[in-house]
Structure formats: C-alpha cells, structure tokens
ZAMARGU-4260 file (C-alpha; in steps of 0.2 Angstrom, whole numbers, plus 5000, padded with zeros to 4 digits):
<rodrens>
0) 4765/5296/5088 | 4754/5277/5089 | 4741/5287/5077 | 4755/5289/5062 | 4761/5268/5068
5) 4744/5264/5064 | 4742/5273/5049 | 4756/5266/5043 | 4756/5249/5046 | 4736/5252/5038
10) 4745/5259/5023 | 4758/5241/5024 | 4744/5230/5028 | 4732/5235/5015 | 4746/5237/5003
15) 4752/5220/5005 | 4734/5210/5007 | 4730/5219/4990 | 4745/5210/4981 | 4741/5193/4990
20) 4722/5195/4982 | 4729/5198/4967 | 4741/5185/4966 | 4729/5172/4974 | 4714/5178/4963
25) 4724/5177/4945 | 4728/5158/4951 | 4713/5155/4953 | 4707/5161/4936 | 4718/5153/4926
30) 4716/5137/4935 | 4698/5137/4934 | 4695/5148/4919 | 4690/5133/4907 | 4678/5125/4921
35) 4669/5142/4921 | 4669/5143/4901 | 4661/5124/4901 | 4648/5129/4917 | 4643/5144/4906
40) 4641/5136/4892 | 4630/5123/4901 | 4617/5136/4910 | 4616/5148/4895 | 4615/5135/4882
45) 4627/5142/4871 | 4631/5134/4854 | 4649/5129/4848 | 4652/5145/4839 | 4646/5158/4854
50) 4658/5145/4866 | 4674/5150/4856 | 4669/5167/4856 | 4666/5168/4874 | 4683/5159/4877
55) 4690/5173/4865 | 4683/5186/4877 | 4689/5177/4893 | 4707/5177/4887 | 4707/5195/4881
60) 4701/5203/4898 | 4709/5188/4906 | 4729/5197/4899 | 4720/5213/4902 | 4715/5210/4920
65) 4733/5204/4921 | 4742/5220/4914 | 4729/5230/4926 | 4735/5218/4940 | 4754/5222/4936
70) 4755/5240/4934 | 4744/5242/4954 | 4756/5230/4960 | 4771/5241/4953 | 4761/5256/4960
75) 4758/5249/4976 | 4775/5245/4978 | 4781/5263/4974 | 4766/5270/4987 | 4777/5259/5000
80) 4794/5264/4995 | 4786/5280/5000 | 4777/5278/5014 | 4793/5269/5020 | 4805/5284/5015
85) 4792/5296/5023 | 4791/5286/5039 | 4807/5284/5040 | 4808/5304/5042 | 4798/5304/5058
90) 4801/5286/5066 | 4816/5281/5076 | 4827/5266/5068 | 4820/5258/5081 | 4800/5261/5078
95) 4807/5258/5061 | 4812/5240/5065 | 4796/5237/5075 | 4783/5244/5060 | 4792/5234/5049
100) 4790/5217/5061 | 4772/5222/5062 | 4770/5225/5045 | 4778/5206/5044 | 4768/5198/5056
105) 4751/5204/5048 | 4758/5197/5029 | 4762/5179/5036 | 4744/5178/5048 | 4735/5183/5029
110) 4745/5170/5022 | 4740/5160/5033 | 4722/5165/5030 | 4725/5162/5011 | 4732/5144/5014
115) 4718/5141/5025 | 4704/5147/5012 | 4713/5136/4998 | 4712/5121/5007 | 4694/5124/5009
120) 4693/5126/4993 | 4701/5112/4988 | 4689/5101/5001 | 4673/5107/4991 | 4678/5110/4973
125) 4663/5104/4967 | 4655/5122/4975 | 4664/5132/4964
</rodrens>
C-alpha cells in the first residue's frame, strides 16, 4: 500500500513541478527575451539585418514553445485526472484526503523554491 502512495504522490509531485517550470520558464523568456536578442547580438557581432532576423526566429519558436508548453500542461492535467480516478479505486477516502494534502504540501515547499530562486535572480540580474 505506501509503495502505490509513493508512486502517486511521485506521479502528483512531478506532475505539478513540471507546470511550475513551465510557467516560471515562459516568464522568464518573455521578460528577458529582448536582453538575450541584444547579448547575442553583442558576442556574435551581428549586423542590423541578421538582428531582425534572429528576433523573427525567437518569436516563432518563442509561440511555438508556448503551444508545446499548453498542450503538455492539458496532458498532464488529463494524466492526473487519471491517476486521481485510478487511485481513487484503491485508496480509502481517507488515504485519498492525505495524498491529496501531501500532494499539496510538496506544490507550496516548490513554490516556495521558485519565489526563492527569483529573488536570487532578481539580486544578480546582471549574471543573467
């Protein structure tokens, strides 16, 4: 029984820090998508007519990254509403209740993480 608790708060967990890193990551790409355009164009010595090109390149995979980005999150959440209605099958409402506190608990300590990391971040822009 604690080996299908693990596995699926593992399933929950990984699930849920996935969507985080997504959401966290695609901030933090269009926030600082024209300070790496300007950094590249610095390093690689690129004229006027390869920037704009670059930049058309960046935006295109920028709205296909993002289109990848919403169709996992859709999957993922169909993978939970799964696992949930498959656990759900072999735990007691009770072990449901507690899995689903867990599951809770591990979302708010990687928040927690993420706030951590962009207030880092924030401290030392000029490394990024």
């Amino acid at each position: 029984m604690k080996i299908k608790q693990l596995i699926s708060v593992g399933l929950l967990s990984l699930a849920v820090s996935g969507t985080a890193f997504a959401m966290h990551h695609e901030k933090g790409e269009e926030r600082d998508g024209g300070r790496h355009l300007e950094k590249m164009a610095e390093h690689l010595q690129l004229s006027d007519q390869q920037k704009a090109s670059v930049a058309a390149i960046m935006q295109e995979q920028n709205e296909k990254r993002k289109a990848l980005q919403q169709n996992m999150q859709t999957q993922r959440a169909q993978l939970q509403a799964e696992t949930r209605a498959r656990m759900s099958e072999v735990l007691s409402p009770e072990q449901l209740k507690k899995m689903d506190s867990m599951r809770e608990e591990r979302q708010e300590e990687r928040l927690e993480k993420l706030e951590k990391w962009k207030e880092k971040r924030e401290k030392h822009k000029d490394r990024y």
